[in-house]
C-alpha positions as CSV (number, residue, x, y, z in Angstrom):
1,X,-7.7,5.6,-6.4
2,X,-4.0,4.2,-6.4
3,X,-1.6,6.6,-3.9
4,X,2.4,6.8,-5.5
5,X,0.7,5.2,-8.9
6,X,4.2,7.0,-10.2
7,X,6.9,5.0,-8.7
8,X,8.4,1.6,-9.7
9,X,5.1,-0.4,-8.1
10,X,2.1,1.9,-8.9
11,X,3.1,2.5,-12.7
12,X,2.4,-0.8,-13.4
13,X,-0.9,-1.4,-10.8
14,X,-2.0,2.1,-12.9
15,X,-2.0,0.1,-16.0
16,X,-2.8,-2.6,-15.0
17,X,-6.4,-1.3,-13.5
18,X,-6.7,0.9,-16.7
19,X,-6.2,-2.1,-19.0
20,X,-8.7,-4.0,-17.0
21,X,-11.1,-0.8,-18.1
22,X,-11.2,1.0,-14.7
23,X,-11.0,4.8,-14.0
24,X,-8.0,5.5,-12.3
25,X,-7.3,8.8,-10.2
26,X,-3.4,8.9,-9.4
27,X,-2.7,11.8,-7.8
28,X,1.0,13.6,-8.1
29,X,3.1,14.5,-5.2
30,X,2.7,18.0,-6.3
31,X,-1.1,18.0,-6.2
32,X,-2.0,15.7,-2.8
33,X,0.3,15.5,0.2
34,X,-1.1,12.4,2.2
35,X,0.8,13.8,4.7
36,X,-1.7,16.8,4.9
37,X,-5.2,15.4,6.4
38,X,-7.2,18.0,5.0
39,X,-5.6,17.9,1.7
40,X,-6.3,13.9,1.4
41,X,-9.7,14.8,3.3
42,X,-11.1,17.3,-0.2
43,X,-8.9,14.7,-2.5
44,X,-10.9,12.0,-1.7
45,X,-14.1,13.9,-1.0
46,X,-14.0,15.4,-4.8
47,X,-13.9,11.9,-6.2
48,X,-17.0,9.9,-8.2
49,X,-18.5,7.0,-6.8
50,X,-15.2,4.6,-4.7
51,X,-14.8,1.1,-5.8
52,X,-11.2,0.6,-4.9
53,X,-8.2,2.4,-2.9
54,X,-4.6,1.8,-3.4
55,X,-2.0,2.9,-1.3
56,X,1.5,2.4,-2.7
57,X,2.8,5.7,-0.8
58,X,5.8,4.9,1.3
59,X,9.2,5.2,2.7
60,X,12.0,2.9,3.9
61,X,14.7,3.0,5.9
62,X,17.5,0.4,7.0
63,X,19.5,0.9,10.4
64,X,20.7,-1.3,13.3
65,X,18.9,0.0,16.5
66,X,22.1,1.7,17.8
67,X,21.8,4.2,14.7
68,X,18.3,4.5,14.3
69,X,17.2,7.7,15.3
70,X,13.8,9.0,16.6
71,X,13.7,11.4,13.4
72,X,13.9,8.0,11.5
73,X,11.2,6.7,13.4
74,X,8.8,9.6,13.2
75,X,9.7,9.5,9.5
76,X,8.5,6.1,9.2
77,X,5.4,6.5,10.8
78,X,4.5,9.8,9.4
79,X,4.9,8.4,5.4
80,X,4.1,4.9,5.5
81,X,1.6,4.9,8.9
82,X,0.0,8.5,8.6
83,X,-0.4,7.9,4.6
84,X,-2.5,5.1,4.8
85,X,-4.5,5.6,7.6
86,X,-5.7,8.8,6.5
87,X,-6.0,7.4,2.7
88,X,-8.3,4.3,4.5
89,X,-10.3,6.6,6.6
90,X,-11.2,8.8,3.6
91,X,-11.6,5.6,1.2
92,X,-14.3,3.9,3.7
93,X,-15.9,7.4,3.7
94,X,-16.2,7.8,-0.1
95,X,-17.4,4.3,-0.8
96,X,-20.2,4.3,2.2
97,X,-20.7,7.5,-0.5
98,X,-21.2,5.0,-3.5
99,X,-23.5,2.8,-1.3
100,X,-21.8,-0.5,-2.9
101,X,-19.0,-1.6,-0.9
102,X,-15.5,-1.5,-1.8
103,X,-11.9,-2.8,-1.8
104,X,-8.8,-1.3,-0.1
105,X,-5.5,-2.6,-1.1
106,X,-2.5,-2.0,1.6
107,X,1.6,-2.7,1.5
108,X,3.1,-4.0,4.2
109,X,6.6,-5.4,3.9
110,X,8.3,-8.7,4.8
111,X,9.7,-8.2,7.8
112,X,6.5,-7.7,9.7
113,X,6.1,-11.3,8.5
114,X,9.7,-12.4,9.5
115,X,11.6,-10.2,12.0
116,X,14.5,-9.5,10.3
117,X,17.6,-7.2,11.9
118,X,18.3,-3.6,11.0
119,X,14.7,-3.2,10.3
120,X,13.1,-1.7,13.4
121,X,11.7,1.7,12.8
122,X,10.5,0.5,9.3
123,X,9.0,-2.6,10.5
124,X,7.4,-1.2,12.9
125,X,5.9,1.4,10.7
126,X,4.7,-1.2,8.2
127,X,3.2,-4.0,11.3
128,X,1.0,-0.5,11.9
129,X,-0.7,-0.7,8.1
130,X,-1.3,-4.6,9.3
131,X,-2.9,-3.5,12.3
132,X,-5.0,-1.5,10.4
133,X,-5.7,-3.8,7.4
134,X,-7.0,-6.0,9.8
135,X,-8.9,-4.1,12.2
136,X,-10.4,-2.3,9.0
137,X,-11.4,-5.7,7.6
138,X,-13.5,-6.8,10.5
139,X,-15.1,-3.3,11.3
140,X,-16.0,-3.1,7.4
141,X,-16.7,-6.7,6.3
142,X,-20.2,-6.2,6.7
143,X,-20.6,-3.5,4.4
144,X,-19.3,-5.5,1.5
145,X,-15.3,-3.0,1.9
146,X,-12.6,-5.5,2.4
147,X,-9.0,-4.3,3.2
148,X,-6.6,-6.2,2.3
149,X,-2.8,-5.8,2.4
150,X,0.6,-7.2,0.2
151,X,3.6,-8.2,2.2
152,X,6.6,-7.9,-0.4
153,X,10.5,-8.8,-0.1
154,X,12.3,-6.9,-2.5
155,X,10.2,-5.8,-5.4
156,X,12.5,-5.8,-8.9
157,X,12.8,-1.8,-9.4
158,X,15.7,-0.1,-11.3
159,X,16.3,2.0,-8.1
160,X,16.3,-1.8,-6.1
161,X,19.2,-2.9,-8.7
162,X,21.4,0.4,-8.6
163,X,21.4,0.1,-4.8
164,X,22.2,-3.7,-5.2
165,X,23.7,-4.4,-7.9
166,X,25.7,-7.8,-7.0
167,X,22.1,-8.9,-6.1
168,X,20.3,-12.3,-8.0
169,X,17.7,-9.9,-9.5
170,X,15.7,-12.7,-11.0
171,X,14.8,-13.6,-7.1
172,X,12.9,-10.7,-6.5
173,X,9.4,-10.6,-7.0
174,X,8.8,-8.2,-10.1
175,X,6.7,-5.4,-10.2
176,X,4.0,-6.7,-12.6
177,X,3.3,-9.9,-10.7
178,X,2.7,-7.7,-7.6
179,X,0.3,-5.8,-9.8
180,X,-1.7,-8.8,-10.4
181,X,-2.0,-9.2,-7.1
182,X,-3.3,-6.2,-6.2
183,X,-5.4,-6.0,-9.0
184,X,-7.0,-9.3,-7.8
185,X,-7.8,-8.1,-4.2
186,X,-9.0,-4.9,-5.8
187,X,-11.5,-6.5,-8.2
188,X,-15.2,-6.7,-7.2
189,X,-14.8,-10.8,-8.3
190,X,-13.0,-11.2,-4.8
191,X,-15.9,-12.1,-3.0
192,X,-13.7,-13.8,-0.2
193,X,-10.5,-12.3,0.9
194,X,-10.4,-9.7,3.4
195,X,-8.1,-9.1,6.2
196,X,-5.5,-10.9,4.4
197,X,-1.7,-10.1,5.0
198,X,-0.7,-11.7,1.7
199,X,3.2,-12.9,1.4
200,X,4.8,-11.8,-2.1
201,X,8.5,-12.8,-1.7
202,X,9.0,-14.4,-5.2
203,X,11.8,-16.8,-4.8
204,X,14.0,-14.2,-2.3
């Protein structure tokens, strides 16, 4: 399962997984909202046997505290918080399903890792996915599910350049590294890593 498999960071985790020969359900907007519990709730309960879940889903938003808004905040919470808690808690339930474990692959963002200004209502969204990527790797560990989450800087998207474009663009990590990533936390050969906040800044 890889959530927002359609923007600039799922396309290429969707191929990715597919190239390494796994099934890959990539709900559209238009058919889950992972906003919508009940929704995600039949999504998930509809699917095969669980090996992996991959939530890319999210939103961002950049103010100095003075501007930032409880609307923003709510915002935040509701599509990068809500999203992947209820996309974990219906993962864990569809692998116990398939009996053999599982891997759940996360995003955070940098500045949970280094506080950074102008990034509050995000970054507080994105240190709740850490608190659950954690928390979810030491309830789950002994049932062979790891969780697992990416920390990126700036991720090398077209919609990234057009909104920067006097930025050094070969400094941000690019979408297809990130992939591999993923793809390696995802893979039943990780035997090891779980609970993991994993920094990919590139050289940014």
């Amino acid at each position: 399962m890889v959530t927002g498999a359609a923007g600039g960071l799922g396309v290429f985790v969707a191929a990715l997984l597919r190239e390494r020969g796994a099934t890959v359900h990539a709900p559209t907007v238009e058919e889950l909202d992972l906003v919508d519990e009940a929704a995600v709730a039949a999504w998930y309960g509809s699917l095969p046997a669980l090996w992996a879940s991959i939530h890319l889903v999210g939103g961002f938003v950049m103010k100095p505290i003075a501007e930032t808004t409880l609307a923003d905040l709510d915002r935040m919470l509701s599509i990068n918080t809500r999203t992947t808690f209820v996309a974990c808690r219906e993962a864990v339930a569809a692998m116990r399903r398939g009996g053999a474990g599982g891997r759940i692959v996360n995003v955070i963002a940098r500045p949970v890792l280094v506080p950074s200004p102008s990034f509050v209502a995000y970054a507080a969204s994105k240190a709740a996915v850490a608190s659950i990527t954690q928390t979810l790797a030491a309830e789950l560990v002994g049932e062979n599910i790891f969780c697992n989450a990416i920390a990126p800087s700036l991720i090398d998207t077209p919609a990234n350049r057009a909104s920067m474009p006097d930025a050094d663009f070969d400094r941000w990590p690019k979408a297809s590294e990130l992939a591999q990533v993923i793809a390696n936390l995802a893979s039943p050969d990780n035997r090891v890593t779980s609970g993991a906040l994993v920094p990919v800044y590139g050289r940014a």
